[in-house]
SEDOSE-536900 format. One line per field, with one value per atom (N, C-alpha, C): residue number from 1; y, x, z; atom name. Coordinates in Angstrom, 2 decimals, padded with zeros to 5 digits, always signed. Layout:
num = c(NUM,...)
py = c(Y,...)
px = c(X,...)
pz = c(Z,...)
atomo = c(CA,...)
// end
This chain:
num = c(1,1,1,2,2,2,3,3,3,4,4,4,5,5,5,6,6,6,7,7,7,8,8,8,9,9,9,10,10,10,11,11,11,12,12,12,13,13,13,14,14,14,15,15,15,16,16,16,17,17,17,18,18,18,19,19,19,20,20,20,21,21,21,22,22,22,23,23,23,24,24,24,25,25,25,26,26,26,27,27,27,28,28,28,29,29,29,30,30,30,31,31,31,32,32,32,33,33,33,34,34,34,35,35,35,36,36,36,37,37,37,38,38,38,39,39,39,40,40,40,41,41,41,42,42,42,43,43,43,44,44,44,45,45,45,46,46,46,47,47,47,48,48,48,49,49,49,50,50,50,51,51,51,52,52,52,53,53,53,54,54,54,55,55,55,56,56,56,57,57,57,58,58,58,59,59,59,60,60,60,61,61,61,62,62,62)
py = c(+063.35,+064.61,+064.37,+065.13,+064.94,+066.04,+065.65,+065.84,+066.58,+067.84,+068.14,+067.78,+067.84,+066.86,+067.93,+067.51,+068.28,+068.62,+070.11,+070.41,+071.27,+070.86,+070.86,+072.18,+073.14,+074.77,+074.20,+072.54,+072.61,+072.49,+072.11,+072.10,+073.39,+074.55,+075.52,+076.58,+075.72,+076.21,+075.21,+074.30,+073.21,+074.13,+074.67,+075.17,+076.25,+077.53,+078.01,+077.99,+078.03,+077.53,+077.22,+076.23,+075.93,+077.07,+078.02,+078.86,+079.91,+079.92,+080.70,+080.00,+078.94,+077.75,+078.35,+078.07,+078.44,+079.88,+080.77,+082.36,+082.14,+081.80,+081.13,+080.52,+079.68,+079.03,+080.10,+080.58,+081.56,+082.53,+083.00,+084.34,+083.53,+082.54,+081.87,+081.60,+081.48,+081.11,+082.56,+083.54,+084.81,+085.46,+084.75,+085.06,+085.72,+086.39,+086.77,+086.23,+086.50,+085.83,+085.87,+087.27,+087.51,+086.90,+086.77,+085.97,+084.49,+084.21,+082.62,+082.26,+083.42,+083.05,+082.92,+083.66,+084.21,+082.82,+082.77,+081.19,+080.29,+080.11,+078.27,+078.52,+079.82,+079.73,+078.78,+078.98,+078.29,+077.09,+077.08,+075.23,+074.43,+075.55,+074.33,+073.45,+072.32,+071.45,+071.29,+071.49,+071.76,+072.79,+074.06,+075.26,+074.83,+073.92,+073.66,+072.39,+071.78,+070.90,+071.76,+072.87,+073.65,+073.87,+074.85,+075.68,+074.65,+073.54,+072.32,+071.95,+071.86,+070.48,+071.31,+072.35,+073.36,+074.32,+075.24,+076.46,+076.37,+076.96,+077.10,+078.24,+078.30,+080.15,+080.89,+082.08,+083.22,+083.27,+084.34,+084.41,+085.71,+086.00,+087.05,+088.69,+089.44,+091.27,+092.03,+092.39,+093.38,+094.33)
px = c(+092.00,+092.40,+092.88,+092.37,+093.16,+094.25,+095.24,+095.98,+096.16,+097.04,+097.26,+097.53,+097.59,+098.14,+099.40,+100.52,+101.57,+100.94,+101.45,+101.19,+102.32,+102.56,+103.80,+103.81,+104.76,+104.86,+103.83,+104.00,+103.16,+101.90,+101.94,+099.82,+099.69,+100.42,+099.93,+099.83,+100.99,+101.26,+100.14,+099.60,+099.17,+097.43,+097.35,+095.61,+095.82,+096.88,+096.79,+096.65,+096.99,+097.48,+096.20,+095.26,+094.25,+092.90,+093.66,+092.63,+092.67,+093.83,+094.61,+093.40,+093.98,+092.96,+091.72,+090.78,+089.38,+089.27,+090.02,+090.00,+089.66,+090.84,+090.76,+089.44,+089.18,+087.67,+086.43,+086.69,+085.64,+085.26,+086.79,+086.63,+086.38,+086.48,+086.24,+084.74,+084.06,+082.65,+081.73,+082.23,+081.98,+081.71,+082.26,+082.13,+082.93,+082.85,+084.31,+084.91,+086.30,+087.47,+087.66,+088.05,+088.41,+087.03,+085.73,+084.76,+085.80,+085.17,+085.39,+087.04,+088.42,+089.27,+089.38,+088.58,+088.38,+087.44,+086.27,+086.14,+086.67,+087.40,+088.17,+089.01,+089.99,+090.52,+089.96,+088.74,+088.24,+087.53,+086.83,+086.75,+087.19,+088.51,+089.15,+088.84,+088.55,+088.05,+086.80,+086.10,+085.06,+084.28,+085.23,+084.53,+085.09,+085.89,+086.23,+085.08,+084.76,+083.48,+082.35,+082.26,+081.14,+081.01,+082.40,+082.31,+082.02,+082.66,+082.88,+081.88,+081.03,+079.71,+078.64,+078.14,+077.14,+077.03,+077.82,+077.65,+077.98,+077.40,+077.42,+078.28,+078.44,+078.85,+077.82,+077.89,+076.93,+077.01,+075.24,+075.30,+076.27,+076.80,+077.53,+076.66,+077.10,+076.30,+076.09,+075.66,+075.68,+076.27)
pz = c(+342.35,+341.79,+340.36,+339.40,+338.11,+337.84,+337.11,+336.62,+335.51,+335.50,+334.25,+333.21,+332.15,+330.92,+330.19,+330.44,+329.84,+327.81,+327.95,+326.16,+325.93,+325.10,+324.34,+323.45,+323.29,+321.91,+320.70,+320.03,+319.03,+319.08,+320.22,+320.61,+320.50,+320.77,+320.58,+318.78,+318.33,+316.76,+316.34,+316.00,+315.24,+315.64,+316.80,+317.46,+316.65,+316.77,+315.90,+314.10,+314.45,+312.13,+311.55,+313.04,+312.71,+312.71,+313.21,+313.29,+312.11,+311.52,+310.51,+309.26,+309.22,+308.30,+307.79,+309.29,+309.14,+309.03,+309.49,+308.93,+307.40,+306.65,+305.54,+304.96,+305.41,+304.71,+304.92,+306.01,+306.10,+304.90,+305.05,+303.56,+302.73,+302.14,+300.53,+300.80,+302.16,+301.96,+302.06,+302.05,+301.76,+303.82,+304.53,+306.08,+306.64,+307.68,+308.67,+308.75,+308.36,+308.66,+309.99,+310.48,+312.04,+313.04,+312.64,+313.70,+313.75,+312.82,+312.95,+312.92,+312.83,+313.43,+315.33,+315.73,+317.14,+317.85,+317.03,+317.47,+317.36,+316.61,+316.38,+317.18,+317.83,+318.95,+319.96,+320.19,+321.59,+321.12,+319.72,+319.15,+318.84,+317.76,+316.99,+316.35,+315.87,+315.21,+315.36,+316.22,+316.21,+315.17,+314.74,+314.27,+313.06,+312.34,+311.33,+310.35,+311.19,+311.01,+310.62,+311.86,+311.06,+309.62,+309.65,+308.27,+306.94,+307.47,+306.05,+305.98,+307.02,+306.83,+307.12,+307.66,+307.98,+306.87,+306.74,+306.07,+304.60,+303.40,+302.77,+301.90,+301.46,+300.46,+300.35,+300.82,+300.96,+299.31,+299.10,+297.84,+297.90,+296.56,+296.45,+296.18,+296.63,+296.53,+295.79,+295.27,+293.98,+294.26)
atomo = c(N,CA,C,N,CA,C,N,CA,C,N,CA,C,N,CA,C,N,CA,C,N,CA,C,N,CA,C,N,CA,C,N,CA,C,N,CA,C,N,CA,C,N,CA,C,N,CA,C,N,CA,C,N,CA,C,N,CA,C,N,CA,C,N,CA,C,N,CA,C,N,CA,C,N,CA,C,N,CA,C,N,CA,C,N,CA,C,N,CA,C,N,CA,C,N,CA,C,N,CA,C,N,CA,C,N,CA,C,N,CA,C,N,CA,C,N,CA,C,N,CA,C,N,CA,C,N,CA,C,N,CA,C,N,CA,C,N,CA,C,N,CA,C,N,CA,C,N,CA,C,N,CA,C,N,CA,C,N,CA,C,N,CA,C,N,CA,C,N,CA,C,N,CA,C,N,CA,C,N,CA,C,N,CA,C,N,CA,C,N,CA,C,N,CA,C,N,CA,C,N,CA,C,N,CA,C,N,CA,C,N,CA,C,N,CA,C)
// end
């Protein structure tokens, strides 16, 4: 049987903040903030890799 793994208030501030983050990178790469805050909820570092190493900056709109 496995075991839970105790997590601690900052595992939960540090997942957040991180999602605050990539909200953040999102808008500067011209993306949803609120998508890709809503995903890194459930990636986290994972969705932060994306944005850095995948996606580019949209061109900008007239």
């Amino acid at each position: 049987m496995l075991a839970a793994l105790p997590v601690s208030n900052e595992f939960y501030a540090g997942w957040g903040t991180l999602a605050l983050v990539n909200a953040g990178l999102a808008q500067g790469k011209g993306r949803s903030g609120l998508n890709w805050f809503l995903l890194s909820l459930f990636l986290g570092p994972v969705a932060t890799f994306l944005l850095v190493a995948m996606f580019d900056r949209l061109p900008a709109r007239r």
